[in-house]
VMD Tcl script that builds the backbone (N, CA, C; Angstrom):
set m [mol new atoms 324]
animate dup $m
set s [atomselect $m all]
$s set {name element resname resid chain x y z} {
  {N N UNK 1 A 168.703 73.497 -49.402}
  {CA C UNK 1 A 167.975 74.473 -48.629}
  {C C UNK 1 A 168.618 75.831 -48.874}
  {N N UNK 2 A 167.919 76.597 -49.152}
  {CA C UNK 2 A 168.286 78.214 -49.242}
  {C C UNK 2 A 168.107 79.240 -48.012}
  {N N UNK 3 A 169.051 79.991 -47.951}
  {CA C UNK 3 A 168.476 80.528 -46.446}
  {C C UNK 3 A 169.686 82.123 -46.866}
  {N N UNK 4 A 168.076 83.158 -46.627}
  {CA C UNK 4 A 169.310 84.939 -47.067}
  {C C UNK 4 A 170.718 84.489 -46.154}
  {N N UNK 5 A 171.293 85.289 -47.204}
  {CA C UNK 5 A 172.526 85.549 -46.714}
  {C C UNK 5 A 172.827 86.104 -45.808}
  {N N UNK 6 A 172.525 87.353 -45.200}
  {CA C UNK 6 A 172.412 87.739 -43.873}
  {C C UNK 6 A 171.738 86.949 -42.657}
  {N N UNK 7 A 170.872 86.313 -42.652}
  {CA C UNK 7 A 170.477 85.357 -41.646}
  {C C UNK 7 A 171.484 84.476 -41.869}
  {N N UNK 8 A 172.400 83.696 -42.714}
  {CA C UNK 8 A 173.244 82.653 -42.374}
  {C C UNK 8 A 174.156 83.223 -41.603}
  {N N UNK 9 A 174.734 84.258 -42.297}
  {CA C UNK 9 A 175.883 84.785 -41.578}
  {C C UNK 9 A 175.429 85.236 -40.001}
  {N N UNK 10 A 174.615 86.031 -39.323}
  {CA C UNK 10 A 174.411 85.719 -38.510}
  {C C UNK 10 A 174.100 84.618 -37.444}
  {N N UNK 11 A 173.481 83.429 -38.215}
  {CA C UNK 11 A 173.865 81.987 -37.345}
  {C C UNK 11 A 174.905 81.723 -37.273}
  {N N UNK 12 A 175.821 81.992 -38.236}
  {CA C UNK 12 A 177.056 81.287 -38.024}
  {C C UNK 12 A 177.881 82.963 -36.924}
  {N N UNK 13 A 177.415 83.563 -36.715}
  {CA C UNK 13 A 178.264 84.258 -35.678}
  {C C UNK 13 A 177.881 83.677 -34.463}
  {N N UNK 14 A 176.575 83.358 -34.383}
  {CA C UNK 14 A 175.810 83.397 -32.898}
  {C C UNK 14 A 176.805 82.216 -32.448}
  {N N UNK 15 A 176.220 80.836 -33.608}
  {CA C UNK 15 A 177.156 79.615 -33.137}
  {C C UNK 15 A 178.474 79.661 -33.106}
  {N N UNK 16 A 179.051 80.351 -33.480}
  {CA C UNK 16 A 180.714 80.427 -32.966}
  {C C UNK 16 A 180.597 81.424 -31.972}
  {N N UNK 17 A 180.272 82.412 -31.481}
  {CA C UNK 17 A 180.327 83.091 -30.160}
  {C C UNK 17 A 179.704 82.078 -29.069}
  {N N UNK 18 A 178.663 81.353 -29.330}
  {CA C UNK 18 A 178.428 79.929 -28.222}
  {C C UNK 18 A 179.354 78.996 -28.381}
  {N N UNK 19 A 180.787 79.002 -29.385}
  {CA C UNK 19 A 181.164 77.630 -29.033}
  {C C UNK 19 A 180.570 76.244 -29.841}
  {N N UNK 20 A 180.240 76.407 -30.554}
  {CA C UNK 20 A 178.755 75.216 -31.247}
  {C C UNK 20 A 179.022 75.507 -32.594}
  {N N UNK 21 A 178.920 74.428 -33.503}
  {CA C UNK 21 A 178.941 73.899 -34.601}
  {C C UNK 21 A 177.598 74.537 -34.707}
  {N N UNK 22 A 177.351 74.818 -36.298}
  {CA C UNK 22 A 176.389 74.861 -37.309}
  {C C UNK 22 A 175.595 73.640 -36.786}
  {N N UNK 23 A 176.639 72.356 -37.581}
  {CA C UNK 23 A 175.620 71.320 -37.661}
  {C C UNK 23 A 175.146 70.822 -36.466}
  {N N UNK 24 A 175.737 70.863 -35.387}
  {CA C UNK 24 A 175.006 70.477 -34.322}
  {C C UNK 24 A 173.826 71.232 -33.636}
  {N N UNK 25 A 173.607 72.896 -33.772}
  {CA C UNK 25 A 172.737 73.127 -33.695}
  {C C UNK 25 A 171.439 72.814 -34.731}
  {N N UNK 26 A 171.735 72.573 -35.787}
  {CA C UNK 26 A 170.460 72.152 -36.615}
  {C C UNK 26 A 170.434 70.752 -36.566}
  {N N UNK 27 A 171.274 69.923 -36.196}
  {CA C UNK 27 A 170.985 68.458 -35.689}
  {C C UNK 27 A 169.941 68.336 -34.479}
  {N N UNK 28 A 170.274 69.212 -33.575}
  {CA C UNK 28 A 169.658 69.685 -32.463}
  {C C UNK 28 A 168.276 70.313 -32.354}
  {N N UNK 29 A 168.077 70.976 -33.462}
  {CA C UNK 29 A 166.458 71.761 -34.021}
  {C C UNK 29 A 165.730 70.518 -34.636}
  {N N UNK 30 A 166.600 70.081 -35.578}
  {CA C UNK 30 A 165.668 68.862 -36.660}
  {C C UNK 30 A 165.185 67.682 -35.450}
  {N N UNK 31 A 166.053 67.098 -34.408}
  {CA C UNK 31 A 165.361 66.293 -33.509}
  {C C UNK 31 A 164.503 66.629 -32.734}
  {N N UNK 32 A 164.415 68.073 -32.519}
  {CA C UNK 32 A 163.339 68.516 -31.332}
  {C C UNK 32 A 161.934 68.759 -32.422}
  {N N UNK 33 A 162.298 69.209 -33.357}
  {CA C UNK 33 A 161.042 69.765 -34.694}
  {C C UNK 33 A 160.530 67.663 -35.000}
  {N N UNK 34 A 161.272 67.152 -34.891}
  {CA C UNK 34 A 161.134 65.338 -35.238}
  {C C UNK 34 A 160.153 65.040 -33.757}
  {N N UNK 35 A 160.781 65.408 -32.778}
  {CA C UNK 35 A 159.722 65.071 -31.123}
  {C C UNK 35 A 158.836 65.523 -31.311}
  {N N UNK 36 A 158.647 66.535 -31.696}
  {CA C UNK 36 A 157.332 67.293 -31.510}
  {C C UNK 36 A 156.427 67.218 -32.777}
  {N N UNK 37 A 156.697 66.953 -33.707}
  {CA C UNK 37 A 155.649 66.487 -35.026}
  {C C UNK 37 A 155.418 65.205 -35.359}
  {N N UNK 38 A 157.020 64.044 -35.126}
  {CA C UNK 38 A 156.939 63.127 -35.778}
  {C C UNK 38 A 155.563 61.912 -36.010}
  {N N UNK 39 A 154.839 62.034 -34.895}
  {CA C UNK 39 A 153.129 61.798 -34.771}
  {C C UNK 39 A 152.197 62.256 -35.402}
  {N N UNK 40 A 152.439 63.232 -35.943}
  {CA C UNK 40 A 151.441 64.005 -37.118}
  {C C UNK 40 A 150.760 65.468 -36.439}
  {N N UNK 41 A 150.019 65.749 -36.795}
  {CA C UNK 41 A 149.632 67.257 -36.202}
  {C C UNK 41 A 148.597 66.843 -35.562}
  {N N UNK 42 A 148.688 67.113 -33.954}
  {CA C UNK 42 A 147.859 67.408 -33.037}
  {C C UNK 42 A 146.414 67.703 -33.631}
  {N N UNK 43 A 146.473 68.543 -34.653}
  {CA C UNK 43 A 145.308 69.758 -34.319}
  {C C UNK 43 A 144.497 68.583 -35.813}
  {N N UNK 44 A 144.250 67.439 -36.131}
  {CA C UNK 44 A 143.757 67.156 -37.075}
  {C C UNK 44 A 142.369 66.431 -36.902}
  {N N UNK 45 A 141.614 67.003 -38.024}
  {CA C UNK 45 A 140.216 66.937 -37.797}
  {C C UNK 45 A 139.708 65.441 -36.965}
  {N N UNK 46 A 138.765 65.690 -36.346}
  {CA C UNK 46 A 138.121 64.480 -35.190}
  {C C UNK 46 A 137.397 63.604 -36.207}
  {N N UNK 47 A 136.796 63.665 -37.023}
  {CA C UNK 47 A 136.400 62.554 -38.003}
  {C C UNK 47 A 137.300 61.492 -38.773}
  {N N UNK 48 A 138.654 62.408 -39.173}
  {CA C UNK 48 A 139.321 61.426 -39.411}
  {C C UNK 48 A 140.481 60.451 -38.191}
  {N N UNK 49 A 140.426 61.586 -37.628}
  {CA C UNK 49 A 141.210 60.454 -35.890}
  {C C UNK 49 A 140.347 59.468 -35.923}
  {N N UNK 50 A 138.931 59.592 -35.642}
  {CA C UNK 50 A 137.647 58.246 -35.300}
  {C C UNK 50 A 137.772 57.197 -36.383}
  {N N UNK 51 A 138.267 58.101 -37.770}
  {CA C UNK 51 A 137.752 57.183 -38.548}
  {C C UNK 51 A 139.471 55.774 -38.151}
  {N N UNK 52 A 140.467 56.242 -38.371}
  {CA C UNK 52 A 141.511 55.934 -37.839}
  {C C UNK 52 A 142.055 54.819 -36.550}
  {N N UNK 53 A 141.154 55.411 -35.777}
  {CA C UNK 53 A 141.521 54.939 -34.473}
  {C C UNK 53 A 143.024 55.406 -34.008}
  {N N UNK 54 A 142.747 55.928 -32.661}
  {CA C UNK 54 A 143.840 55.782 -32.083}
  {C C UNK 54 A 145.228 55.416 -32.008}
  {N N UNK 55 A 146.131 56.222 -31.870}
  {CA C UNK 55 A 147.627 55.519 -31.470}
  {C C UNK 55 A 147.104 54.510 -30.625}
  {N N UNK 56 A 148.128 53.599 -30.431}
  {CA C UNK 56 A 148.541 52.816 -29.317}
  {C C UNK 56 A 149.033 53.750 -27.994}
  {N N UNK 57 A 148.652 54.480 -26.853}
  {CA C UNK 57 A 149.884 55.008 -26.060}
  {C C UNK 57 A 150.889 54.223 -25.280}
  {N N UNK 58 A 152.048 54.810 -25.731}
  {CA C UNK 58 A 153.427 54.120 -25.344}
  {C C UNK 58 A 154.009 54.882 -24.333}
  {N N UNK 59 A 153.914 54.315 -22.800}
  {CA C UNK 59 A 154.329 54.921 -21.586}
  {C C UNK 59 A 155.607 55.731 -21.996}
  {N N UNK 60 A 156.343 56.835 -21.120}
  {CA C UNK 60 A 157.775 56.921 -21.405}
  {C C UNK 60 A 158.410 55.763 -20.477}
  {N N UNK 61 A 159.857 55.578 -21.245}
  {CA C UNK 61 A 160.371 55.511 -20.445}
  {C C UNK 61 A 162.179 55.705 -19.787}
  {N N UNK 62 A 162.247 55.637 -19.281}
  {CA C UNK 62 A 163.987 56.316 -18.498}
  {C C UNK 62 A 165.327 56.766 -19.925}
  {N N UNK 63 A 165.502 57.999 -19.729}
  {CA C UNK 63 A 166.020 57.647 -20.865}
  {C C UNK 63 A 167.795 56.783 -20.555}
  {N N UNK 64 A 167.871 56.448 -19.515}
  {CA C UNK 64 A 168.968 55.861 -19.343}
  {C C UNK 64 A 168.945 54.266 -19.669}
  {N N UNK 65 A 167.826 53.565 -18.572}
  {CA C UNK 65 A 167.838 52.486 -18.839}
  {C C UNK 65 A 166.506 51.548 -19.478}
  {N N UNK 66 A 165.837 52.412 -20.064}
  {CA C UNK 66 A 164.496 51.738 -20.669}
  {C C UNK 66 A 163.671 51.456 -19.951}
  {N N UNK 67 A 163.858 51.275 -18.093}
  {CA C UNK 67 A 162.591 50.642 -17.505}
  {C C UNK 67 A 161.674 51.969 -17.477}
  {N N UNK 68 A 160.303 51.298 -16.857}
  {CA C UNK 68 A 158.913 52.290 -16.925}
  {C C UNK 68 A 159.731 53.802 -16.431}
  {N N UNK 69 A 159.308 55.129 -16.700}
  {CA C UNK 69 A 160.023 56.568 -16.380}
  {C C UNK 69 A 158.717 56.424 -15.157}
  {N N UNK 70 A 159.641 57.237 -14.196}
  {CA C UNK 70 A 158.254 57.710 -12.911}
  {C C UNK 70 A 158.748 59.180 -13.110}
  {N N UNK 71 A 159.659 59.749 -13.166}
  {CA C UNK 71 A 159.570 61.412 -13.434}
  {C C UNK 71 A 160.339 61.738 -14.347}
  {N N UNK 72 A 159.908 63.055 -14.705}
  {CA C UNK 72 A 160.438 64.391 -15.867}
  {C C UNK 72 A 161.136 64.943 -15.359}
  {N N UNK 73 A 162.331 64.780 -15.734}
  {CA C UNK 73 A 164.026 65.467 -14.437}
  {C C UNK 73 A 164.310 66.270 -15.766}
  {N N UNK 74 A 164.475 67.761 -15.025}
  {CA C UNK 74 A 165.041 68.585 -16.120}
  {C C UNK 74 A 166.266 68.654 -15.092}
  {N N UNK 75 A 167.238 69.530 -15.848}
  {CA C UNK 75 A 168.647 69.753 -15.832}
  {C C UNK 75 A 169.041 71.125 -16.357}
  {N N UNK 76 A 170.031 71.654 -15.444}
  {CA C UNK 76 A 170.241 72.650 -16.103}
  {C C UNK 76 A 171.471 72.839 -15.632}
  {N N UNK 77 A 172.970 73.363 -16.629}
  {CA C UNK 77 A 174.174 73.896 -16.464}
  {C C UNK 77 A 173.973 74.725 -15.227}
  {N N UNK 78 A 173.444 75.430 -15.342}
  {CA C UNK 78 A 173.396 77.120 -14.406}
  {C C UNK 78 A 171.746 77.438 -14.235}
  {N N UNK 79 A 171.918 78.382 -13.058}
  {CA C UNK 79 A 170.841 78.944 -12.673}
  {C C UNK 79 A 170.066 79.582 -14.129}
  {N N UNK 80 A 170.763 80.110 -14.619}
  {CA C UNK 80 A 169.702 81.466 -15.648}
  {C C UNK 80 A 169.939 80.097 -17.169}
  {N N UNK 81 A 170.756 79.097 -17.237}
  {CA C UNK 81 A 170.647 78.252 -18.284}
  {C C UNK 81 A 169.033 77.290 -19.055}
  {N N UNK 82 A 169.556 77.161 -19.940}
  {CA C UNK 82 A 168.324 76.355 -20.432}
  {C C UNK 82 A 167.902 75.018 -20.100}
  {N N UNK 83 A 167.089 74.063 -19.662}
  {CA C UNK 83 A 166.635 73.015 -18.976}
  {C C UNK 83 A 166.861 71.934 -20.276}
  {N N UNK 84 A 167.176 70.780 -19.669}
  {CA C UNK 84 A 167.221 69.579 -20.495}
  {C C UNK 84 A 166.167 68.496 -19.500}
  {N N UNK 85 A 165.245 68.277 -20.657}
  {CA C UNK 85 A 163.871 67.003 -20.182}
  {C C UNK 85 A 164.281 65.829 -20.777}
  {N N UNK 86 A 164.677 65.400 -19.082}
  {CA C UNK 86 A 164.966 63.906 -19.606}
  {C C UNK 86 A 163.771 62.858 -18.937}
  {N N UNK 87 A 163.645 61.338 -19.125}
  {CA C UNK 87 A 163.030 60.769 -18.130}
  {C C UNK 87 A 163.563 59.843 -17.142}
  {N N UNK 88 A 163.313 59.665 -16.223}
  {CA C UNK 88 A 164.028 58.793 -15.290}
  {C C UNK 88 A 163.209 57.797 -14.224}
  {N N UNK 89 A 164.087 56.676 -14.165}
  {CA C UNK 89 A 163.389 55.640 -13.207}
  {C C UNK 89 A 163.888 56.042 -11.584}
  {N N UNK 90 A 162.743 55.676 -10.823}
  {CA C UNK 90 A 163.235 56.061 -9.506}
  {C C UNK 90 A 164.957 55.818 -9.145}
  {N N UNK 91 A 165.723 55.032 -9.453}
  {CA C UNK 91 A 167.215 55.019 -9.712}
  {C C UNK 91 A 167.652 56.004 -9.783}
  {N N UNK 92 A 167.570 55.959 -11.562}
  {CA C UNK 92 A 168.577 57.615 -12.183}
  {C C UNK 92 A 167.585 58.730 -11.695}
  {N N UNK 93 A 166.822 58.619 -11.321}
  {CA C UNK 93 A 166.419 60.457 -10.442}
  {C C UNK 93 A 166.999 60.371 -9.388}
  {N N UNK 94 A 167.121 59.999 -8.669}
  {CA C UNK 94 A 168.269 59.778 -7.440}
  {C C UNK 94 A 169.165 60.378 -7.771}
  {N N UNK 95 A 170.122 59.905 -8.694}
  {CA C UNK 95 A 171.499 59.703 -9.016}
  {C C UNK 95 A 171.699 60.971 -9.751}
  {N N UNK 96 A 170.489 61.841 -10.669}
  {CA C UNK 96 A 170.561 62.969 -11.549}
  {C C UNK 96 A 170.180 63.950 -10.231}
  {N N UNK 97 A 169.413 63.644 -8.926}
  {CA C UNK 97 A 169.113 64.841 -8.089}
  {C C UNK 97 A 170.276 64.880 -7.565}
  {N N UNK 98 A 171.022 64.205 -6.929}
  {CA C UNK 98 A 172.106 64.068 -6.380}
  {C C UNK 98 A 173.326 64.829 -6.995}
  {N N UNK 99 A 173.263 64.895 -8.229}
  {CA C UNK 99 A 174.471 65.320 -9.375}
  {C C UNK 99 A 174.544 66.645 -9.537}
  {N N UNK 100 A 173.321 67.175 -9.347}
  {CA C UNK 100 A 172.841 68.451 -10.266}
  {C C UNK 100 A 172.366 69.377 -9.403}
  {N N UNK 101 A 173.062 70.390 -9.040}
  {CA C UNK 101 A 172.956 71.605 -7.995}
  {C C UNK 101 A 171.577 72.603 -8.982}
  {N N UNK 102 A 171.129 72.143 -10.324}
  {CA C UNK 102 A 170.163 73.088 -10.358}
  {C C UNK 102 A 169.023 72.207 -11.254}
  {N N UNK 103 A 168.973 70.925 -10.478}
  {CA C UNK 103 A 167.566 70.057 -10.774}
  {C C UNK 103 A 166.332 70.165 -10.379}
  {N N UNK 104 A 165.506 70.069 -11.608}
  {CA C UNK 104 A 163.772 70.101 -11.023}
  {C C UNK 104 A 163.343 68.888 -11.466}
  {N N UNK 105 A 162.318 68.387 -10.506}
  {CA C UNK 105 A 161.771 67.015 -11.314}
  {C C UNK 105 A 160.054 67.518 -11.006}
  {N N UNK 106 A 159.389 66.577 -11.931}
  {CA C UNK 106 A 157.800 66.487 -11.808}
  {C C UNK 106 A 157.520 64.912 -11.926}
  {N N UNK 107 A 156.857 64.257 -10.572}
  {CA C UNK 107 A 156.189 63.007 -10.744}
  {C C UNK 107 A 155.126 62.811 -12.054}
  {N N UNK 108 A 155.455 61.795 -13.052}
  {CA C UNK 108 A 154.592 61.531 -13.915}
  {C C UNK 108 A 152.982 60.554 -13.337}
}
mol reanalyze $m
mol bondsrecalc $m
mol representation Tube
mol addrep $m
């Protein structure tokens, strides 16, 4: 992969002024860019979906212990920080509201 020289060097300042590896932030991009495409593109023509058929849909579920997820528990370090979407069974939302002075959840 090729990437200007001035844009590298600036990632690599940003990620050492955060504390953070290179590779873990692009470990970190490639899995979220993998969540969000690895299904194929949303936006693809309706003749060939029909012709296709359907995914199967596969409930979420907890990312702790595999049973069915009942909510979307985000997380966050700090007030002004960035949110982490996890899923959780009535259990670990308990146990993540309980933990986390700056938790939001949404019933699925």
């Amino acid at each position: 992969m090729r990437l200007r020289k001035e844009l590298r060097e600036r990632f690599l300042e940003t990620a050492h002024r955060e504390g953070r590896s290179a590779a873990e932030i692009v470990r970190e991009f490639m899995e979220e860019y993998v969540r969000r495409h690895g299904l194929g593109n949303p936006q693809a023509r309706l003749d060939v979906i029909l012709d296709r058929g359907a995914p199967p849909y596969e409930p979420p579920t907890c990312s702790f212990c595999l049973k069915p997820a009942t909510y979307i528990c985000y997380l966050r370090n700090s007030l002004d920080g960035p949110s982490r979407k996890l899923y959780g069974c009535e259990f670990h939302r308990n146990l993540l509201r309980a933990q986390n002075p700056y938790y939001g959840e949404r019933k699925l």
